[in-house]
LOMINU-923375 format. One record per residue (C-alpha): x, z, y. Coordinates in steps of 0.001 Angstrom, whole numbers. Layout:
N
+---------+---------+---------+
:    east :      up :   north :
+---------+---------+---------+
:       X :       Z :       Y :
...
+---------+---------+---------+
END
This chain:
172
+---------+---------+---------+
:    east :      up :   north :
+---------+---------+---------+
:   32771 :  -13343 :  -27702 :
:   32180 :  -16791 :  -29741 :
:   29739 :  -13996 :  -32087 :
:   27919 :  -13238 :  -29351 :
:   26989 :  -16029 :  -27890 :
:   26095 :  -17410 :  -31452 :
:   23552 :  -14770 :  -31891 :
:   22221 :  -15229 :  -28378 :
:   22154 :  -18761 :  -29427 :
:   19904 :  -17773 :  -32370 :
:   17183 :  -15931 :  -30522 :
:   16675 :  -17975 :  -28112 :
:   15955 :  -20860 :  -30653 :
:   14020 :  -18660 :  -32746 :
:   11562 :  -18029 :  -29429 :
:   11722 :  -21577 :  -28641 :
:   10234 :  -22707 :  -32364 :
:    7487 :  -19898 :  -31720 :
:    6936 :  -21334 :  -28177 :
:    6539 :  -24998 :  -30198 :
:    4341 :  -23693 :  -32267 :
:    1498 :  -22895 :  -29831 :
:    -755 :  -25987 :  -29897 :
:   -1394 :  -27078 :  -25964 :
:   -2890 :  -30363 :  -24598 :
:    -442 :  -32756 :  -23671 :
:   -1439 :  -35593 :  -21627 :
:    1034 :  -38664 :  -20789 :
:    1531 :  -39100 :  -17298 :
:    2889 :  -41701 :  -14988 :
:    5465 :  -40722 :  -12302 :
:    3293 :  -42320 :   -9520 :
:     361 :  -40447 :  -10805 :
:    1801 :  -36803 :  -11056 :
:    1193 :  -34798 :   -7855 :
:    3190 :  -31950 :   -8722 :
:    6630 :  -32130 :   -9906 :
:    8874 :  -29838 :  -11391 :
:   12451 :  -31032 :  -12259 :
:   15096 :  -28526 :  -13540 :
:   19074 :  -29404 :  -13746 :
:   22093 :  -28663 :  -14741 :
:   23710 :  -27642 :  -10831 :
:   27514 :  -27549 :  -11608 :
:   28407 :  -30763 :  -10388 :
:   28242 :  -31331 :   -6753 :
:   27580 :  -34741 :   -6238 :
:   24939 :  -34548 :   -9346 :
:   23000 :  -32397 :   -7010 :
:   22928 :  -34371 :   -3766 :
:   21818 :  -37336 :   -6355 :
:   18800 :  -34799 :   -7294 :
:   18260 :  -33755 :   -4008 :
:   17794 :  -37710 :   -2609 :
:   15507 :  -38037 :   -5848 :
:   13273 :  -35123 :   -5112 :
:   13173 :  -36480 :   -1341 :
:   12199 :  -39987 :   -2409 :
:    9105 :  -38432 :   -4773 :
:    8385 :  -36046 :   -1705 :
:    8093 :  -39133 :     489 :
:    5324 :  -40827 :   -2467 :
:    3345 :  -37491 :   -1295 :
:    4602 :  -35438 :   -4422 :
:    4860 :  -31735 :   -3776 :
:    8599 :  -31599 :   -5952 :
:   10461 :  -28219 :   -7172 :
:   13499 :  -27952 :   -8005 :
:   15712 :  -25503 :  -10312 :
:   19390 :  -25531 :  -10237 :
:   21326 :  -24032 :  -13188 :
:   25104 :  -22448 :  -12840 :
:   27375 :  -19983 :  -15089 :
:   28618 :  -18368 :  -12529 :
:   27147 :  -18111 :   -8946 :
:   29597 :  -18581 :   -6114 :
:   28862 :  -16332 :   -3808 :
:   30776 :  -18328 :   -1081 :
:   28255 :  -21400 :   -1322 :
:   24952 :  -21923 :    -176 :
:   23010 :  -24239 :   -2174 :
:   19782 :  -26111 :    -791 :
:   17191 :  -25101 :   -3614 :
:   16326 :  -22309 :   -6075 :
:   19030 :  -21313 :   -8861 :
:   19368 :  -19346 :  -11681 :
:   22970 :  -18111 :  -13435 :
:   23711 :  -16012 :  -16228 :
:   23760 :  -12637 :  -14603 :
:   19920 :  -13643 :  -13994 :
:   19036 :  -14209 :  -17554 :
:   18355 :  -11341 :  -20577 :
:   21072 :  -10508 :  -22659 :
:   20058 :  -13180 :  -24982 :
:   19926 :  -15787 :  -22605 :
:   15986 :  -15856 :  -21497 :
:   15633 :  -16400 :  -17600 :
:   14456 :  -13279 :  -15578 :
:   15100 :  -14005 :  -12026 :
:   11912 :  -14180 :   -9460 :
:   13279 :  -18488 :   -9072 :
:   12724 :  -18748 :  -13046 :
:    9259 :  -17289 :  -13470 :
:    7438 :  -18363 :  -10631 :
:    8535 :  -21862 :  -12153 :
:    7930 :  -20876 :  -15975 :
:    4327 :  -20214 :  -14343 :
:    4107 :  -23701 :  -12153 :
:    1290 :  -26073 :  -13391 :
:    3518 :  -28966 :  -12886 :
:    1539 :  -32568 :  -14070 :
:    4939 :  -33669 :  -14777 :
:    8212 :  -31447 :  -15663 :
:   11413 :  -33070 :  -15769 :
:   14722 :  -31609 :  -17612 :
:   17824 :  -33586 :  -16382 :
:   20435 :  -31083 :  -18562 :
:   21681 :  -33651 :  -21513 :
:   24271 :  -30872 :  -22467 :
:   22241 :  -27923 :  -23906 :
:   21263 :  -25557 :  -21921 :
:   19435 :  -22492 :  -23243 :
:   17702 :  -21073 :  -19946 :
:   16563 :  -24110 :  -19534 :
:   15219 :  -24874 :  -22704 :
:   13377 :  -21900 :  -22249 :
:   11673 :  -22396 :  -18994 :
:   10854 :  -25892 :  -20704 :
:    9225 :  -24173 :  -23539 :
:    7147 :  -22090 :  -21928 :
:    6103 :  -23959 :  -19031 :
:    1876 :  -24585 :  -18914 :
:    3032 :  -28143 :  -17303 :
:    1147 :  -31034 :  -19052 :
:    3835 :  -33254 :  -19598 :
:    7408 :  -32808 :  -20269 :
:   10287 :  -35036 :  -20116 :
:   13861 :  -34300 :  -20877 :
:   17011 :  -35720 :  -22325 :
:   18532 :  -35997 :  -26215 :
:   19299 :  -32626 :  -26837 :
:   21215 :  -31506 :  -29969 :
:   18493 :  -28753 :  -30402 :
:   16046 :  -29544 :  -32918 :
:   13202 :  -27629 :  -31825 :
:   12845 :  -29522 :  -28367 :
:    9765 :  -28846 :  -26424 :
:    9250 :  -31412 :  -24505 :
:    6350 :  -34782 :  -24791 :
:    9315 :  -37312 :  -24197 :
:   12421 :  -37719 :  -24819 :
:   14844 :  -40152 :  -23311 :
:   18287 :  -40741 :  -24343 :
:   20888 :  -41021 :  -21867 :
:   23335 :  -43410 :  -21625 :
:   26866 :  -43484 :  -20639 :
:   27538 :  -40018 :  -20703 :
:   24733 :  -38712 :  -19192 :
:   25083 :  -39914 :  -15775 :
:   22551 :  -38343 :  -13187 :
:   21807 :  -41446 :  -11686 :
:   20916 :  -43740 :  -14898 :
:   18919 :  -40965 :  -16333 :
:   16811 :  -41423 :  -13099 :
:   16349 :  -44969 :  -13591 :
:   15880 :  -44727 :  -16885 :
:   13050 :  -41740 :  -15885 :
:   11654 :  -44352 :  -13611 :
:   11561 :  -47042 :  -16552 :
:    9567 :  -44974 :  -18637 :
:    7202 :  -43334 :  -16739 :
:    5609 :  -46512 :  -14823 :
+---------+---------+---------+
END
């Protein structure tokens, strides 16, 4: 099993550096200036979510049109969750997202894409990589082949709710 997932491990990061090799224009943007907003998370932990969900609401309220897409293992089937998610069953065998949720968000022209997964997170790495948004923020991510135009680093253990401020910090 540990094979497996090493080799799935290995294409994926072999399509990200490809994906980081195509040269696109990056512009910096401000959070107050970006009008569309596309923010992608790790969805496992309940109360992480509801701390999205308030975050996306507060942008929505600035007149943002915000995104969002959840990430789980495993789906629970018993639970209804408030936005868009992707889990393993909807990726390729290797790990690259296929479900309707993931493309129509791999093809979003977001001004500003945010990644709050500081563990890694191959799916979501992906969608980062390919996305046409013009700027893209995410966490310190042991993957050296990061796509993204900024990268933050999160402190004390990653909590949801500092990486936010510290989002807010940097993108004034």
């Amino acid at each position: 099993m540990e094979l497996i997932k090493n080799i799935r491990r290995i294409i994926i990061i072999f399509l990200l550096r490809r994906k980081k090799s195509d040269k696109k224009n990056r512009t910096p943007i401000s959070l107050h200036a970006a009008k569309k907003i596309g923010i992608l998370f790790s969805a496992e932990n309940l109360n992480n979510n509801n701390v999205v969900i308030e975050f996306a609401q507060h942008l929505k309220s600035l007149q943002k049109e915000v995104q969002l897409l959840g990430y789980i293992s495993k789906r629970d089937f018993g639970f209804q969750y408030p936005f868009p998610l992707i889990s393993d069953k909807e990726t390729t065998w290797y790990g690259k997202p296929a479900s309707e949720a993931s493309v129509i968000f791999m093809r979003s022209p977001f001004d500003l894409m945010i990644n709050f997964s500081v563990e890694e997170c191959l799916p979501l790495e992906y969608i980062t990589a390919v996305s046409p948004a013009t700027f893209r923020v995410g966490y310190n991510k042991e993957l050296e082949n990061a796509n993204y135009d900024l990268i933050l680093i999160p402190k004390e253990n990653g909590d949801i709710s500092n990486l936010i401020l510290n989002l807010e910090k940097y993108l004034k």
